[in-house]
N, C-alpha and C positions, 0 to 999 in steps of 0.2 A: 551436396547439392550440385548437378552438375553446371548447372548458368556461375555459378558461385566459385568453382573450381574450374572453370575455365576464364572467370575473369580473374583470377589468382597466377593461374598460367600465362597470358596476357602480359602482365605486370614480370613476370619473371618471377614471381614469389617473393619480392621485397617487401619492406612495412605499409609502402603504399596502400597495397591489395590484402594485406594480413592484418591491420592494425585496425586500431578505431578512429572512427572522424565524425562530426559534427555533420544534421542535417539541420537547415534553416526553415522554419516554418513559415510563410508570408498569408498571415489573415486581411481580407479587406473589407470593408463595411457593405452595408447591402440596406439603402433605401424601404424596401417591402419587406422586411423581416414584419412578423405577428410575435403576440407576447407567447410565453408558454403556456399550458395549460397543465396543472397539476392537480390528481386527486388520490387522495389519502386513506387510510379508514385502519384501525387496529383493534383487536377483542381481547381482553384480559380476563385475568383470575385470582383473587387471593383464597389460601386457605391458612388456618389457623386451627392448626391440630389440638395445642396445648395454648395456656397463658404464655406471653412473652415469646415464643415460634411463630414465626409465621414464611410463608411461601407466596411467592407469584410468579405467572406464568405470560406474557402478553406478546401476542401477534400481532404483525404489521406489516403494512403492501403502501406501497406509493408508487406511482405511474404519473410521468409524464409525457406529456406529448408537444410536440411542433417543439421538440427542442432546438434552442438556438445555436449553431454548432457548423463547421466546417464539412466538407466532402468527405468523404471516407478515402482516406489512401492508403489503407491498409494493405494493399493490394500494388502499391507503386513499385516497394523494392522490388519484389517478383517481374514485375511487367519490365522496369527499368533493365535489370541484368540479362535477363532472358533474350530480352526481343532488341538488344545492342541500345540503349537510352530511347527507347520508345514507348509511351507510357499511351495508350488508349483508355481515361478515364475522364466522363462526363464533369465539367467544370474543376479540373486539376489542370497546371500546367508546372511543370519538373523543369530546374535548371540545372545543367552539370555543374560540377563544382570543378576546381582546379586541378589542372591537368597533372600526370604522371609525369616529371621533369625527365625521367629516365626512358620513359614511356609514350611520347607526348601525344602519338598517336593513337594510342588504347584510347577503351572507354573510361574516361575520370567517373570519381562516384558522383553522387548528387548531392547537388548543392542544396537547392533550395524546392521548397511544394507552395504551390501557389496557389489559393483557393478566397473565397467569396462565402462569409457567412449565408448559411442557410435553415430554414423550418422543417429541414427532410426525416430528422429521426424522433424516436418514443424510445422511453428507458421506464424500467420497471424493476423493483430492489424491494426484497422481501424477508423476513428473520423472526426471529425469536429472540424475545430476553428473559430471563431469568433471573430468580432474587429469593435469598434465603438470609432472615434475621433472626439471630438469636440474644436474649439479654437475660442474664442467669445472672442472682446473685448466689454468691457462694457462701458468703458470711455476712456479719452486721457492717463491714467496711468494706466488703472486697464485693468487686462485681465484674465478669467477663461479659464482653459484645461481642458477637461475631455475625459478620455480613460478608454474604457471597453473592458476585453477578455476574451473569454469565449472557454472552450475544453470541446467535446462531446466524449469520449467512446466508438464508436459505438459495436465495437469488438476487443474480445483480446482470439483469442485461438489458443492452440497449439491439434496440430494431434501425438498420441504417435504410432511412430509403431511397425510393429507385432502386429498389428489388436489390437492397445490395448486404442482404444477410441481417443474421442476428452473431452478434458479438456478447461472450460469455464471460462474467470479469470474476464472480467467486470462486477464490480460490486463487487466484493468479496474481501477475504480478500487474495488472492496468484494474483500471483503465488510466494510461501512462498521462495524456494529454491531462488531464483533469486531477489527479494525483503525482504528477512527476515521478513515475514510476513505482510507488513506494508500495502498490497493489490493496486486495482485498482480502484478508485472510477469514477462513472461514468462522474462527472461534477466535475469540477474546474473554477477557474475564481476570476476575481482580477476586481477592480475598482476605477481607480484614478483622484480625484480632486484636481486640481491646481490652488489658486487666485495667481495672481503678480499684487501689490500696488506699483508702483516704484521699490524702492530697498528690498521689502520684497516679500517675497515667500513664501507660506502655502501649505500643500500637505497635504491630505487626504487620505490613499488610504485601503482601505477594501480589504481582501483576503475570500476564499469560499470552503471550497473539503466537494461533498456530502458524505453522511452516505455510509454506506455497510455491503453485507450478513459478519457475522463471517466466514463463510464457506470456508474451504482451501480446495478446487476442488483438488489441485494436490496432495494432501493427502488422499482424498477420501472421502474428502465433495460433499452433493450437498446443489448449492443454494435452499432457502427456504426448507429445510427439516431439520429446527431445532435440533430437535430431533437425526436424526440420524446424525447429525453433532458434538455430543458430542464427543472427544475423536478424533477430526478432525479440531481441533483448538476451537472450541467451548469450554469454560471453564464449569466445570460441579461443582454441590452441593454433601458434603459427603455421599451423597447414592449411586455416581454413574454415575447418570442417567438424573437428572434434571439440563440443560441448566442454565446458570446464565445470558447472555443474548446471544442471536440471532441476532441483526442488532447494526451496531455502528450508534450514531448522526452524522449529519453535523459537521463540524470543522468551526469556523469565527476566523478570529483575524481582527484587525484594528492599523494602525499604521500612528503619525503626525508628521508631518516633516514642524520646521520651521528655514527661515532664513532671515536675515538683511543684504544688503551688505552696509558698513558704506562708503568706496572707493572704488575704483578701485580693489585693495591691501589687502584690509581687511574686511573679512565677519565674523560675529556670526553666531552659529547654535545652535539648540537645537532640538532631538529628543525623542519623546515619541512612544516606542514600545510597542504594545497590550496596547492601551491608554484605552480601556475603560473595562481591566484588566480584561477577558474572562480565563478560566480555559480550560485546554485543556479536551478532550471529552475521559469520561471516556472506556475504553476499553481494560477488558480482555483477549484478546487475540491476542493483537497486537504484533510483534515483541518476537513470540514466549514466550508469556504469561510471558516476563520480566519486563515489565516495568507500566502495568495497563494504559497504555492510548499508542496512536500512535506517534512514533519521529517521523516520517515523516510528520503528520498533523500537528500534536499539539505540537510540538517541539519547533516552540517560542512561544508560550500560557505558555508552562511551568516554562519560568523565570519570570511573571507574569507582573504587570507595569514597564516597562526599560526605564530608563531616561539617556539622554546623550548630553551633552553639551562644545560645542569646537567652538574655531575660527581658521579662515584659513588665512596664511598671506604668500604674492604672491611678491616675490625677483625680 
C-alpha cells in the first residue's frame, strides 16, 4: 500500500511504523438519539419421516433500523495516511497519537476517533437452522439419542448512512466494534450422541464454527482482498506490507460426558472436555490482535484436556 509504505519509510523502518499500536475510540452522548426500530419474522418446518426422526428446517430475517451507533470511520485510516493526518469525514475528528521520538517530525499514528452517537444506520442479518433428532432404542435397556444443529449465515450487513456504503460482516472477521473482533463465521453446528445402558449414560457431542476472511469490513476491509486488508485487522510482516495470514481455519472441539446412576439418590460423573485435546485455531487477528487465536471459537480448546469428576447426591 503505497500511503503505508511510505509512512514506513518516514519512520526509517523502525517498530515505530512496523509494529502495532492502540487506537482510542472517544464515543459521546447525543441528547436527540430516537429508539431503534426492529422487525423480525421466521418460517419453519418439521418433517417426520419415520417414529422417533424427525427434521427441521427454519428461516429467519431481522432488520433494524435508526440504529444507535457512531460515524463510520472506516475510511479514517486510508484518509489519515494518505492525505499526511488529514481526515475529511462528516462528524469524526482524529487525534494523532505520540510522536516518533526518533522521528519527531513524521506523521505519528492515530491516536484517538472522536465521534457523537447517532440514528444514521440499518442492519439486517438473515440464516438458516437446522435440526435432526434421532432416538432409537436398540434393546430392552440400551437406547442411543442422536441430535444434530446446524446455523447458516445467510447475511449479516449493516447500511451506514449519509450515503456512506453497505458494510458486509458474514464470513469475516467484524463486525469488530460490537464483537471485539471475534467475527461471523458462516457455519456453526454441534452434534450429539447419547447411549443409555440402564443406569449409565455416555454423551458424545462434537462442536463445529467454520473458518473466516481476517478482513474487518467495518474498519475498511474487504473480503478476499488480502492484501489490502493489511492494516485492517489483517496482521502484517516487518516490511509493512506482507499479510501473515488471510483466512482463519475451522475451530472443532469434542467433548464426553459420562455417568452412573448407582440409586435413586446417588449418581457418579465424570467429564472430559476437548477429549481428544484439539488446540485452538491459531489466529492473528482475533480479538484485536490480543490474544493470537479466537475466545470465542477456541476458548475451551485453550484450557486443553479438562477432566472433571463429581457425584450428585439427592436429600
Amino acid at each position: 500500500v503505497p500511503a503505508e509504505a511510505a509512512f514506513i519509510a518516514a519512520h526509517g523502518g523502525n517498530a515505530y511504523a512496523t509494529g502495532g499500536f492502540p487506537v482510542g475510540l472517544t464515543a459521546s452522548g447525543n441528547p436527540a438519539l430516537s429508539p431503534e426500530k426492529s422487525t423480525s419474522w421466521t418460517l419453519g418446518a418439521i418433517f417426520e419421516p419415520i417414529r422417533n426422526l424427525s427434521f427441521t428446517v427454519d428461516y429467519w430475517n431481522i432488520k433494524v433500523d435508526d440504529i444507535i451507533g457512531g460515524a463510520d470511520y472506516s475510511d479514517v485510516q486510508n484518509q489519515y495516511y494518505a492525505n499526511n493526518g488529514v481526515v475529511n469525514i462528516p462528524n469524526i475528528t482524529v487525534v494523532p497519537g505520540a510522536p516518533d521520538i526518533n522521528f519527531p517530525a513524521a506523521l505519528p499514528h492515530i491516536g484517538f476517533i472522536q465521534y457523537s452517537y447517532q440514528n444514521n444506520d440499518s442492519q439486517r442479518v438473515s440464516g438458516l437452522d437446522f435440526g435432526a433428532n434421532l432416538r432409537m432404542p436398540l434393546f430392552d435397556t440400551v437406547t442411543l439419542t442422536s441430535s444434530l444443529e446446524a446455523s447458516y449465515l445467510i447475511e449479516f450487513e449493516k447500511t451506514i448512512g449519509g450515503g456512506g456504503g453497505v458494510q458486509r460482516y458474514d464470513g469475516t472477521l467484524s463486525p469488530c466494534d460490537v464483537t471485539s473482533c471475534s467475527g461471523a463465521p458462516k457455519w456453526r453446528g454441534s452434534w450429539q450422541n447419547t447411549l443409555e445402558i440402564g443406569g449409565f449414560t455416555g454423551t458424545v457431542t462434537a462442536y463445529y464454527t467454520s473458518g473466516y476472511d481476517l478482513a474487518s469490513t467495518d474498519y475498511g476491509g474487504v473480503k478476499g482482498d488480502c492484501l489490502n486488508n493489511v492494516g485492517h485487522s489483517v496482521a502484517n510482516y516487518v516490511d509493512g506490507i506482507t499479510p501473515v495470514l488471510c483466512e482463519a481455519k475451522a475451530q472443532w472441539n469434542v467433548d464426553l460426558t459420562l455417568s452412573q446412576k448407582i440409586s435413586d439418590k446417588f449418581t457418579i460423573y465424570a467429564n472430559v472436555l476437548n477429549v481428544l485435546g484439539i488446540d485452538p485455531v491459531w489466529d492473528p487477528s482475533a480479538a484485536y490482535s490480543l490474544t493470537q487465536y479466537n475466545p470465542a471459537w477456541g476458548g475451551p480448546n485453550l484450557m486443553g484436556r479438562y477432566f472433571r469428576v463429581g457425584a450428585r447426591v439427592n436429600f
